[in-house]
C-alpha positions as CSV (number, residue, x, y, z in Angstrom):
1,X,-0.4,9.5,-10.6
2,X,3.2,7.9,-9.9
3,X,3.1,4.7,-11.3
4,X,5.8,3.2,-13.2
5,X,8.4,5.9,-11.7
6,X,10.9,3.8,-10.3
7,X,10.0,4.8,-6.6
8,X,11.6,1.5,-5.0
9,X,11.7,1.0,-1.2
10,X,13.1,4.1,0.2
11,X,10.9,6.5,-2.0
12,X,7.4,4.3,-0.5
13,X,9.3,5.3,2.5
14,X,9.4,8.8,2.2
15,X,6.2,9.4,0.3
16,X,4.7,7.3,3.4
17,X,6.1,10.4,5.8
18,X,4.9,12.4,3.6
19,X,1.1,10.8,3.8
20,X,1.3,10.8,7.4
21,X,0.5,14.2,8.1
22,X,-1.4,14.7,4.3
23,X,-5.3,15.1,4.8
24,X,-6.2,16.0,1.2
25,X,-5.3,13.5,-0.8
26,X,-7.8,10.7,-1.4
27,X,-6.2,8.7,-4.4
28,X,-2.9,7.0,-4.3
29,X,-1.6,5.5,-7.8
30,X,2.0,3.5,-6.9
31,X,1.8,1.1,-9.5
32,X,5.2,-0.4,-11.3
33,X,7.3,0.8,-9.2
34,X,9.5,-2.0,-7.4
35,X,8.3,-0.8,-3.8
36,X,8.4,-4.6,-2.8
37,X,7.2,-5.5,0.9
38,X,9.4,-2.7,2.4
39,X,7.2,-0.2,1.1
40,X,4.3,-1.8,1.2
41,X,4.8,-2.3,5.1
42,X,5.7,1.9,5.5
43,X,2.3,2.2,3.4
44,X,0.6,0.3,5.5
45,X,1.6,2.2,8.2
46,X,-0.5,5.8,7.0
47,X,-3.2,3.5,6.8
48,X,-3.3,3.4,10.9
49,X,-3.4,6.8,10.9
50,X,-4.9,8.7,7.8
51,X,-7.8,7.7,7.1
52,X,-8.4,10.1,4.1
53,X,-7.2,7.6,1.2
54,X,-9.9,6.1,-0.5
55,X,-7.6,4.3,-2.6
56,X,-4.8,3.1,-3.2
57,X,-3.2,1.2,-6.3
58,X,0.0,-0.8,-5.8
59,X,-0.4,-3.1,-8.9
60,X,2.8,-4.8,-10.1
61,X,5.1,-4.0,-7.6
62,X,6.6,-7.6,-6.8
63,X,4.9,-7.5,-2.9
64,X,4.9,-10.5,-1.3
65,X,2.9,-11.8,1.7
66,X,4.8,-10.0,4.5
67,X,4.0,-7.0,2.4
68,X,0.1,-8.0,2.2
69,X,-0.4,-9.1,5.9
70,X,0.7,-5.5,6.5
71,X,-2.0,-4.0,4.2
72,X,-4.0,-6.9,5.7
73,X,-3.4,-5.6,8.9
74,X,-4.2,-1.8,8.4
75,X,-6.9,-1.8,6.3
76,X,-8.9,-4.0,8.9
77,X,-8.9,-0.8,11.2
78,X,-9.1,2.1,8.4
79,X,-12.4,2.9,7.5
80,X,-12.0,5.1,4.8
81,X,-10.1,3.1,2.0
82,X,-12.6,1.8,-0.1
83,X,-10.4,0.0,-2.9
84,X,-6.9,-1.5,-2.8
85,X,-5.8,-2.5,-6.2
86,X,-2.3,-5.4,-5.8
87,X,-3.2,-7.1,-9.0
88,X,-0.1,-8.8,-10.1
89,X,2.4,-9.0,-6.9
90,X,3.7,-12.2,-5.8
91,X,0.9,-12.4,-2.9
92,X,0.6,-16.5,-2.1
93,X,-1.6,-18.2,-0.1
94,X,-0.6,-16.5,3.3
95,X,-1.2,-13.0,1.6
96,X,-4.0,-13.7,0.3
97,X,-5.8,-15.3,3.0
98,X,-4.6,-12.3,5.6
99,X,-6.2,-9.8,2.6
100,X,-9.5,-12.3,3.1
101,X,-10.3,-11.9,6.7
């Protein structure tokens, strides 16, 4: 678990490099940490490519739509995340309808 660790931007970054090449872990717990839609976007990224994470919580972490239409994005082609938790980001009506589809 590293929520509420003050990760920001460039530490979704890293940990997303990191996640890359990771095939054992299944559980990913990012909540309160300010990642914003910068990180969100390099997270959504190891979703194209591992397909290992089952879940992944992002709640409260002020991510927008751009961030969400990524997630949107690469969760339509990962089948192995089963839940996505982004309660309480600032996900509108563009978000949230990419997140619908």
């Amino acid at each position: 678990l590293l929520d509420n660790n003050q990760i920001y931007e460039f530490g979704a970054g890293r940990l997303a490099d990191a996640l890359m090449l990771n095939r054992t872990i299944e559980h990913i717990h990012l909540g309160r940490n300010h990642i914003h839609d910068g990180g969100a976007e390099r997270l959504a990224e190891v979703l194209y490519i591992n397909h290992t994470i089952k879940s992944m919580h992002l709640h409260h972490n002020g991510i927008g739509d751009v961030g969400a239409k990524s997630i949107a994005d690469a969760i339509a082609v990962n089948h192995g995340l089963e839940i996505i938790d982004l309660q309480r980001n600032r996900i509108g009506h563009i978000g949230g309808g990419s997140l619908g589809e």
